[in-house]
Each structure stands twice: as structure tokens, then as C-alpha cells.
CHARMM internal coordinates of N, CA and C (Angstrom, degrees):
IC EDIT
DIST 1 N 1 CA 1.4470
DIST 1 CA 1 C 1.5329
ANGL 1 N 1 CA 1 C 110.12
DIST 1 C 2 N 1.3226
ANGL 1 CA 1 C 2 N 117.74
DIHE 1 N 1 CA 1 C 2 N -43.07
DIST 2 N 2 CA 1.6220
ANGL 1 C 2 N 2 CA 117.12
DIHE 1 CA 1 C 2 N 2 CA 177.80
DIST 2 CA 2 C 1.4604
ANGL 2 N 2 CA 2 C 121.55
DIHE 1 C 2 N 2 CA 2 C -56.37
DIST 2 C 3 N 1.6040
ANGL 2 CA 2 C 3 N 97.46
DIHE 2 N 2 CA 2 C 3 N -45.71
DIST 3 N 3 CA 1.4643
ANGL 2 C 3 N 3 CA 116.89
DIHE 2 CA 2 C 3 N 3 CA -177.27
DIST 3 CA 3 C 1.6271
ANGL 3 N 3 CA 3 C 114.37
DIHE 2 C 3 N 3 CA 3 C -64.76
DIST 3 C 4 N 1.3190
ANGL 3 CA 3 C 4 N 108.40
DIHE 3 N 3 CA 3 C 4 N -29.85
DIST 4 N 4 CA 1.3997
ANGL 3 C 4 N 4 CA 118.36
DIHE 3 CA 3 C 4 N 4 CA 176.75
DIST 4 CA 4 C 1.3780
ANGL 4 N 4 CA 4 C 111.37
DIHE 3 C 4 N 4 CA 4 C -91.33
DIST 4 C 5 N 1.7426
ANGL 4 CA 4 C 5 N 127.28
DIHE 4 N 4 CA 4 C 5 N -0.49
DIST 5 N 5 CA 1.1153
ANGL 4 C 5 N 5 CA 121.85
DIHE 4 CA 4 C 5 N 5 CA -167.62
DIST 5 CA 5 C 1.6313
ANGL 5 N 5 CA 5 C 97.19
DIHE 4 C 5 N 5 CA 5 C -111.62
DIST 5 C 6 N 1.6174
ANGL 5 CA 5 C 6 N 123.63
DIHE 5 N 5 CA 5 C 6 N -12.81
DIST 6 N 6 CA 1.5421
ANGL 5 C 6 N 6 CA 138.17
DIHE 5 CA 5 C 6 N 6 CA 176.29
DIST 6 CA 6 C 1.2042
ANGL 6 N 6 CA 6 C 95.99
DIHE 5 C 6 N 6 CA 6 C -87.75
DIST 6 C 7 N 1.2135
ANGL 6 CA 6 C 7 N 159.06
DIHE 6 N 6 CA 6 C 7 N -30.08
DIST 7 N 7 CA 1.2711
ANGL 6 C 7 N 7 CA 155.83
DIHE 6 CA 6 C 7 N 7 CA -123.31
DIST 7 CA 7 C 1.3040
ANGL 7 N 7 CA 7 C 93.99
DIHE 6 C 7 N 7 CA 7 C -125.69
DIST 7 C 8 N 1.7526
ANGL 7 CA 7 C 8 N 124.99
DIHE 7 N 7 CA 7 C 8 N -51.68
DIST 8 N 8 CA 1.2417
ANGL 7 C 8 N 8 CA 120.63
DIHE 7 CA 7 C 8 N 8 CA 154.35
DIST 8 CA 8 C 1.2801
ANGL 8 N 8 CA 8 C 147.76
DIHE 7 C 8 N 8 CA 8 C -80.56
DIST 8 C 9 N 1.4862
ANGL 8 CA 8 C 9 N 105.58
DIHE 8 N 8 CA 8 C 9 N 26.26
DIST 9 N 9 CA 1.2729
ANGL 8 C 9 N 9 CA 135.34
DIHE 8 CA 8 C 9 N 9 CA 149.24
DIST 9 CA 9 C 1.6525
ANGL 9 N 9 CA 9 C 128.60
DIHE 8 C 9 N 9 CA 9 C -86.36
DIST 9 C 10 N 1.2333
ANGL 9 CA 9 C 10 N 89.65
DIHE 9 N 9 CA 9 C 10 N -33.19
DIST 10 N 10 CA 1.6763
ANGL 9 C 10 N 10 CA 102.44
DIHE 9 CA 9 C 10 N 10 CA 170.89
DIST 10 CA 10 C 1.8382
ANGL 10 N 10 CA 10 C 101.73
DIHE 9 C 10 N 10 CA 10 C -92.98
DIST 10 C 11 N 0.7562
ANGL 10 CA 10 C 11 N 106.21
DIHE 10 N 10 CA 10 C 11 N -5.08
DIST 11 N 11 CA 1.6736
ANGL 10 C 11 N 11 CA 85.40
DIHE 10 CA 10 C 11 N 11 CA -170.11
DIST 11 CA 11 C 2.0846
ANGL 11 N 11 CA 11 C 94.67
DIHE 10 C 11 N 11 CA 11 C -111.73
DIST 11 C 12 N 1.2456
ANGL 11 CA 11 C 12 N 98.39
DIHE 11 N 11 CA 11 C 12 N -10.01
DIST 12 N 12 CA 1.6594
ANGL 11 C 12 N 12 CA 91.63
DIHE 11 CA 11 C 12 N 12 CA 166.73
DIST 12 CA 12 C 1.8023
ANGL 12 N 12 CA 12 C 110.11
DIHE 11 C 12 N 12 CA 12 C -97.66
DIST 12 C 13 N 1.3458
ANGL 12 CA 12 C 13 N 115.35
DIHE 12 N 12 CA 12 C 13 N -2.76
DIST 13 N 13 CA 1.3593
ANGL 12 C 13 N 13 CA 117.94
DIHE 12 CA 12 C 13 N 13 CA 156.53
DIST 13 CA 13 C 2.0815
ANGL 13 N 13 CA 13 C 106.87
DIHE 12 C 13 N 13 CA 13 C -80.76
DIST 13 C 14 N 1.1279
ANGL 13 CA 13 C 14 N 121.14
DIHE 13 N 13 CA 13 C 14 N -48.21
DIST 14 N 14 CA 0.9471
ANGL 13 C 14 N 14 CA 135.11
DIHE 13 CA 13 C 14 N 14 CA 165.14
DIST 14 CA 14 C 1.9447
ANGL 14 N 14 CA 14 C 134.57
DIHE 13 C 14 N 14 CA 14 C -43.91
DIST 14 C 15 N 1.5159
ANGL 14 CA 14 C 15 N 103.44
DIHE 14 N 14 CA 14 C 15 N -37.90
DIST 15 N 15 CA 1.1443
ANGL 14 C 15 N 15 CA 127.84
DIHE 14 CA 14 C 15 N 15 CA 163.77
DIST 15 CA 15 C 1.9372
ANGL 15 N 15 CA 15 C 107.43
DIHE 14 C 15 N 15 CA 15 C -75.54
DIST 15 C 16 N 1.4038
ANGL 15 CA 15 C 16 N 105.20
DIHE 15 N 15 CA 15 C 16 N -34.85
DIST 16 N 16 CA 1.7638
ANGL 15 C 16 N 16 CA 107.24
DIHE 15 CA 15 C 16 N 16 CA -165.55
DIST 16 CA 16 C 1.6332
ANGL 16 N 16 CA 16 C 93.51
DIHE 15 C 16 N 16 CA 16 C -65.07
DIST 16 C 17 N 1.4527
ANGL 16 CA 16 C 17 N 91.71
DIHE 16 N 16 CA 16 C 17 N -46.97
DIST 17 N 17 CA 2.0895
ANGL 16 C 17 N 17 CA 97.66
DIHE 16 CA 16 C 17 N 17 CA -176.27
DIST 17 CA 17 C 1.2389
ANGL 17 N 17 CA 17 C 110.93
DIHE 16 C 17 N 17 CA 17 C -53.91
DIST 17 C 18 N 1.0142
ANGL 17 CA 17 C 18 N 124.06
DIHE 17 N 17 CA 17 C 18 N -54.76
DIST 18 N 18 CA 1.6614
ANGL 17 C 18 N 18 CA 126.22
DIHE 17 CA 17 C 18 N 18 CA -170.88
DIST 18 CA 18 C 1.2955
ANGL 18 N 18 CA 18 C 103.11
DIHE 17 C 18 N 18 CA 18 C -64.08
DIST 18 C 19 N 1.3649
ANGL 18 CA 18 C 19 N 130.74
DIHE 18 N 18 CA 18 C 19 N -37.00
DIST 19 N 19 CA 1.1410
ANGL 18 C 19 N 19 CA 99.17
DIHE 18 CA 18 C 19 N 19 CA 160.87
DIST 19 CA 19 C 1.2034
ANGL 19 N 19 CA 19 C 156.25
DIHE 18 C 19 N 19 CA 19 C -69.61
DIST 19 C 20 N 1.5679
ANGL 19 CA 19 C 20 N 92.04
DIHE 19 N 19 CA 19 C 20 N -39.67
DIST 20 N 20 CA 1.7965
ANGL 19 C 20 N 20 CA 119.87
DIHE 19 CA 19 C 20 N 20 CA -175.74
DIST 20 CA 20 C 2.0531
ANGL 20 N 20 CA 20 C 102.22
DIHE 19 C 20 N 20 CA 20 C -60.85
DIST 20 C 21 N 1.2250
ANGL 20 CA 20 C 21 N 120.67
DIHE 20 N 20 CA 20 C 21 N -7.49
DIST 21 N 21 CA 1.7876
ANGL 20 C 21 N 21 CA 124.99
DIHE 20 CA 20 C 21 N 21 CA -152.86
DIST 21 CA 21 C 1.0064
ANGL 21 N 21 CA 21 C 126.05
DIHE 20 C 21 N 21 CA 21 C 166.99
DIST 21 C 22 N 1.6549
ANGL 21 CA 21 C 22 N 105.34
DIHE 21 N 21 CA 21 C 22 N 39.64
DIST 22 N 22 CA 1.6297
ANGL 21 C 22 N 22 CA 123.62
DIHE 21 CA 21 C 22 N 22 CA 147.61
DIST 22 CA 22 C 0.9714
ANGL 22 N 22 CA 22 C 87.49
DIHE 21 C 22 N 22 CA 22 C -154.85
DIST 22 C 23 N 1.3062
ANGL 22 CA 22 C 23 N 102.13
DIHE 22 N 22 CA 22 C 23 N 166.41
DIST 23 N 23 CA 1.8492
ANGL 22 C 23 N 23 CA 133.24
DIHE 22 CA 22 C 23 N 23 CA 146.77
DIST 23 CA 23 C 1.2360
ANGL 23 N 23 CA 23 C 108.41
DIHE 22 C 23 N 23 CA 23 C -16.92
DIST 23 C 24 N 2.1514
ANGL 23 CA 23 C 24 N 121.73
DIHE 23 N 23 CA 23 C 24 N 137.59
DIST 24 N 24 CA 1.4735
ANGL 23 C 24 N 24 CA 90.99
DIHE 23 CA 23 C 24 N 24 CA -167.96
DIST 24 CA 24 C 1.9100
ANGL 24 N 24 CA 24 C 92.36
DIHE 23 C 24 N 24 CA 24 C -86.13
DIST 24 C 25 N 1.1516
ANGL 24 CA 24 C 25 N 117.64
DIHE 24 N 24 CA 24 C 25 N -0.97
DIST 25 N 25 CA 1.4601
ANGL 24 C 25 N 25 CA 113.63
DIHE 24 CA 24 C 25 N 25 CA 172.40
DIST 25 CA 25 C 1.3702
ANGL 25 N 25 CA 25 C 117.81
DIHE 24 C 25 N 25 CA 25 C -58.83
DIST 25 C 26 N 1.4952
ANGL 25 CA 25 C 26 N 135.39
DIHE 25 N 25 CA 25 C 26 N -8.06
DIST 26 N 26 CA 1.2080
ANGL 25 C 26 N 26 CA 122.16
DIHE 25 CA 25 C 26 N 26 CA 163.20
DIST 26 CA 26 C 1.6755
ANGL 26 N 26 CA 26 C 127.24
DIHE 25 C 26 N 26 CA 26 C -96.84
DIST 26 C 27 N 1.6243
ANGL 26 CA 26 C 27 N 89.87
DIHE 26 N 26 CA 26 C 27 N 5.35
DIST 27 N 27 CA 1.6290
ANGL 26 C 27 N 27 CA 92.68
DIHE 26 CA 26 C 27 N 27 CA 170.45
DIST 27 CA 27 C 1.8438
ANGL 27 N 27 CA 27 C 111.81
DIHE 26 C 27 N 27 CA 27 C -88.87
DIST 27 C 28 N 1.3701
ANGL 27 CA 27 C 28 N 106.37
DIHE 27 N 27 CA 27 C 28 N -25.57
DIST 28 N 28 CA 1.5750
ANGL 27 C 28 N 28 CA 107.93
DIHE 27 CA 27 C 28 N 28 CA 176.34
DIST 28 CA 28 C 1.8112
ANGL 28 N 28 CA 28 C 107.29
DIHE 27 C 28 N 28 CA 28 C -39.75
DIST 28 C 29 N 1.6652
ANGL 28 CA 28 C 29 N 140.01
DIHE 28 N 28 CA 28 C 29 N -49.01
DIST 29 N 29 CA 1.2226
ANGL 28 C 29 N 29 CA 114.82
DIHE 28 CA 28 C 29 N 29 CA -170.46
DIST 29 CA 29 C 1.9178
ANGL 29 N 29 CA 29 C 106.76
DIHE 28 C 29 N 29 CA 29 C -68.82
DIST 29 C 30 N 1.0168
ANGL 29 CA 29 C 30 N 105.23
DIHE 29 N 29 CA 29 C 30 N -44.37
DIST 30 N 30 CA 1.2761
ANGL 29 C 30 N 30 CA 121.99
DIHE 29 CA 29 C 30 N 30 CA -166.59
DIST 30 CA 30 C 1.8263
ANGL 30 N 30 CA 30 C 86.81
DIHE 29 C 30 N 30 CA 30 C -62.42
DIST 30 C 31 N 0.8312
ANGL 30 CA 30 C 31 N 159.22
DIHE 30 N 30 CA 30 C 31 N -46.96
DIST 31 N 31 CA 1.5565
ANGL 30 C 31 N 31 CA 144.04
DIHE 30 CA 30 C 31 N 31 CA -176.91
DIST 31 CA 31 C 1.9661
ANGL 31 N 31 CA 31 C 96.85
DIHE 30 C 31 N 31 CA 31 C -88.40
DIST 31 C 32 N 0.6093
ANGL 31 CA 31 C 32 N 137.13
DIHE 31 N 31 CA 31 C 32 N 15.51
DIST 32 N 32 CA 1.7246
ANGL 31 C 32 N 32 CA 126.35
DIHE 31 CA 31 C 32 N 32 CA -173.76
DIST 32 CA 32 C 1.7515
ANGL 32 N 32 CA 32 C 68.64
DIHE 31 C 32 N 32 CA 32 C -124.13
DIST 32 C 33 N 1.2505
ANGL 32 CA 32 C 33 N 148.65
DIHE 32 N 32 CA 32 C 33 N -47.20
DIST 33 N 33 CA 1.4653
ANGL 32 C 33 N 33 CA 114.96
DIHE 32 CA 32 C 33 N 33 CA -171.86
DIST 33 CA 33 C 1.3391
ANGL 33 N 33 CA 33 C 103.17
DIHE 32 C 33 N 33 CA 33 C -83.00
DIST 33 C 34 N 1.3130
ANGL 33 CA 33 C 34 N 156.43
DIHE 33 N 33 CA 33 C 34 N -27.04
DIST 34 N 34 CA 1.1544
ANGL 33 C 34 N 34 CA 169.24
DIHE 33 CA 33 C 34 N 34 CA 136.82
DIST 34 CA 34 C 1.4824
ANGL 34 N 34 CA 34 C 108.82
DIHE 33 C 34 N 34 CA 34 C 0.85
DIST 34 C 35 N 1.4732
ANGL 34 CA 34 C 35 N 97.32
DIHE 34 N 34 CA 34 C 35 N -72.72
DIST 35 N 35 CA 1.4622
ANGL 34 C 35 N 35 CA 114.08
DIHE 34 CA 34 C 35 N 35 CA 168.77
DIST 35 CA 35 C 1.5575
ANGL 35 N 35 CA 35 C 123.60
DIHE 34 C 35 N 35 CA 35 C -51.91
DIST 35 C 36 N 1.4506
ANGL 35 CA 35 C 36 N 103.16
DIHE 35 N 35 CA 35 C 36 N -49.87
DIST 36 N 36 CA 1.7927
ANGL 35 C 36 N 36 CA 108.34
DIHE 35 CA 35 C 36 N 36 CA 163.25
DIST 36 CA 36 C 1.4631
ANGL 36 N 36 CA 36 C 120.03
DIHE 35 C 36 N 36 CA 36 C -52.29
DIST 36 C 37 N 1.3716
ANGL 36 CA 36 C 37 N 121.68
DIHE 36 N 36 CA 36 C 37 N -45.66
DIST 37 N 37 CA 1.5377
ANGL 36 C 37 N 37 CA 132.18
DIHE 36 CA 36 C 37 N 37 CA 172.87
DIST 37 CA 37 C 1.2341
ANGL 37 N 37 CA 37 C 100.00
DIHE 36 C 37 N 37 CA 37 C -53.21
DIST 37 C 38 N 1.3499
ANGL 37 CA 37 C 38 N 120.43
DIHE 37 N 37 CA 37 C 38 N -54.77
DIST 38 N 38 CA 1.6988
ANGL 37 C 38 N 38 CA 111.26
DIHE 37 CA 37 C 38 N 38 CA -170.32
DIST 38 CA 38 C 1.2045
ANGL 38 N 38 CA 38 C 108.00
DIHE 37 C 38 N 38 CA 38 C -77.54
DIST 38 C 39 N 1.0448
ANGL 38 CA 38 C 39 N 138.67
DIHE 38 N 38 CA 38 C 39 N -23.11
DIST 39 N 39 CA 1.4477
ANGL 38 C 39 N 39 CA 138.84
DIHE 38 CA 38 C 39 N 39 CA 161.98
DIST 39 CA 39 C 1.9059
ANGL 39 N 39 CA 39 C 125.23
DIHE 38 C 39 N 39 CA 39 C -48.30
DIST 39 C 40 N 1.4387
ANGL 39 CA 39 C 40 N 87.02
DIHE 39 N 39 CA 39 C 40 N -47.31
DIST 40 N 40 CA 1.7229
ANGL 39 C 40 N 40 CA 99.30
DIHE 39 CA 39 C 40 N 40 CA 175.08
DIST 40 CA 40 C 1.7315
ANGL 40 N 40 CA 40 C 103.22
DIHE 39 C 40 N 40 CA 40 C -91.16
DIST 40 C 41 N 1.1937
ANGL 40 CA 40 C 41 N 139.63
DIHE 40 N 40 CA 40 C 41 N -17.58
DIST 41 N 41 CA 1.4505
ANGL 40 C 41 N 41 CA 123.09
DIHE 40 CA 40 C 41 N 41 CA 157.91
DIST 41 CA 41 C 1.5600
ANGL 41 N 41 CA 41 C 120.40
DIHE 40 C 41 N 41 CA 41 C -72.49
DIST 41 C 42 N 1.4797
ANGL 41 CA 41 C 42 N 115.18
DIHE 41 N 41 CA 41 C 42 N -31.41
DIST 42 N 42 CA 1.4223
ANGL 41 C 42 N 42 CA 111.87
DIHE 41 CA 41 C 42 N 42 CA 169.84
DIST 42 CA 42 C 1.9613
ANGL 42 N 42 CA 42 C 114.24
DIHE 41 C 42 N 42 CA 42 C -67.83
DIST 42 C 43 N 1.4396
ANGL 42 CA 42 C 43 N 93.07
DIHE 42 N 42 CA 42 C 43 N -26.89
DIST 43 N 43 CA 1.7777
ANGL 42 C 43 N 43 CA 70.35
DIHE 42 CA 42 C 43 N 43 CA -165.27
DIST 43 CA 43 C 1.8514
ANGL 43 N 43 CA 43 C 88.17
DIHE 42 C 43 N 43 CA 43 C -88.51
DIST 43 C 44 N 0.8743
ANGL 43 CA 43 C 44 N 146.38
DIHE 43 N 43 CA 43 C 44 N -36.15
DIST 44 N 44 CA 1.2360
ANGL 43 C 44 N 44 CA 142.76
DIHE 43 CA 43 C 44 N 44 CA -163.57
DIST 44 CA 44 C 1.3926
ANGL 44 N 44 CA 44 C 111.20
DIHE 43 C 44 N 44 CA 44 C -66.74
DIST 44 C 45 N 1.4864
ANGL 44 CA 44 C 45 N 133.30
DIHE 44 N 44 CA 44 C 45 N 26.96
DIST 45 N 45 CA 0.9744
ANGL 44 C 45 N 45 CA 115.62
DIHE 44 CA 44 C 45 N 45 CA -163.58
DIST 45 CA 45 C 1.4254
ANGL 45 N 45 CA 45 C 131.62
DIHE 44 C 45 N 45 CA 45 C 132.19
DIST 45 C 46 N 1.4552
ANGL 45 CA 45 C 46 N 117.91
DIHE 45 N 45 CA 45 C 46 N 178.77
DIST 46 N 46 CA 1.5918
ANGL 45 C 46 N 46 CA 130.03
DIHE 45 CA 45 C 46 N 46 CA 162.82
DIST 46 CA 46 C 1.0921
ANGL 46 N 46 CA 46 C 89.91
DIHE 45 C 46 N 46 CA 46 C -75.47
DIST 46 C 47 N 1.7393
ANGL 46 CA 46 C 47 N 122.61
DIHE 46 N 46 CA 46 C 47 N 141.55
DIST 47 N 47 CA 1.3217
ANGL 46 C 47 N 47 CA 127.25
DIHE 46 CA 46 C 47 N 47 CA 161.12
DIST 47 CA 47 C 1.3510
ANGL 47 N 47 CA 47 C 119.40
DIHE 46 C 47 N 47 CA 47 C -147.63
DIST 47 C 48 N 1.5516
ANGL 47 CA 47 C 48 N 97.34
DIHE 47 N 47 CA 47 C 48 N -123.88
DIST 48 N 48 CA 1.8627
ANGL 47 C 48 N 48 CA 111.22
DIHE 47 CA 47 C 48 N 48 CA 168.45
DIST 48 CA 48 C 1.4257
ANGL 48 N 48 CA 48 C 103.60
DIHE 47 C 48 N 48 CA 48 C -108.34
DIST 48 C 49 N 1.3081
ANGL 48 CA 48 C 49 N 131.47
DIHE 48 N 48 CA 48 C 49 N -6.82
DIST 49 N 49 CA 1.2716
ANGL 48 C 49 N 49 CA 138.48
DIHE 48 CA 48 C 49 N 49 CA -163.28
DIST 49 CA 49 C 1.4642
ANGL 49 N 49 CA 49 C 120.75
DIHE 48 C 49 N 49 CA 49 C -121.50
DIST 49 C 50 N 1.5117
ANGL 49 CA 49 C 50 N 116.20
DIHE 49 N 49 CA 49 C 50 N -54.78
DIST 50 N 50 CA 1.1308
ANGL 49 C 50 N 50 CA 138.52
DIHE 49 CA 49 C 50 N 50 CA -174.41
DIST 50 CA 50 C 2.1338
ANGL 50 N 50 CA 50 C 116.68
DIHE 49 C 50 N 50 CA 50 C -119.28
END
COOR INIT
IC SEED 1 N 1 CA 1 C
IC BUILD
């Protein structure tokens, strides 16, 4: 849960870039793992999400 809760910390720094200075098509992987991270901190528990 932690590891998945750092990971979606970096990947919503990661998502801001892709947008602000690329294509917004290269932010789609970087938010579909984003979305997975927040997915596995909500069900696991008290977290950042849930």
C-alpha cells in the first residue's frame, strides 16, 4: 500500500509534465498507472485515498 501510494505521487508529478510539454497522448500511460495505484491504496486499507 505505501509503495503504491509513492508511486502515485510520482506519477501525478509525471502526469502534470505530460501535459504541460508533450502531446497530451503521452500522459494517458502515466495516468492509467496512477489510476491503478489509487485503486490498490483504496482497497488495501486506510490510506491516501480511502
Amino acid at each position: 500500500m505505501y509503495a503504491a501510494g509513492g508511486i502515485a505521487i510520482i506519477m501525478v508529478g509525471a502526469v502534470y509534465y505530460h501535459l504541460m510539454h508533450t502531446p497530451v497522448a503521452e500522459a494517458i500511460p502515466a495516468f492509467v498507472v496512477l489510476i491503478c495505484c489509487g485503486l490498490i491504496v483504496n482497497r488495501r486499507g486506510t490510506g491516501i485515498i480511502g
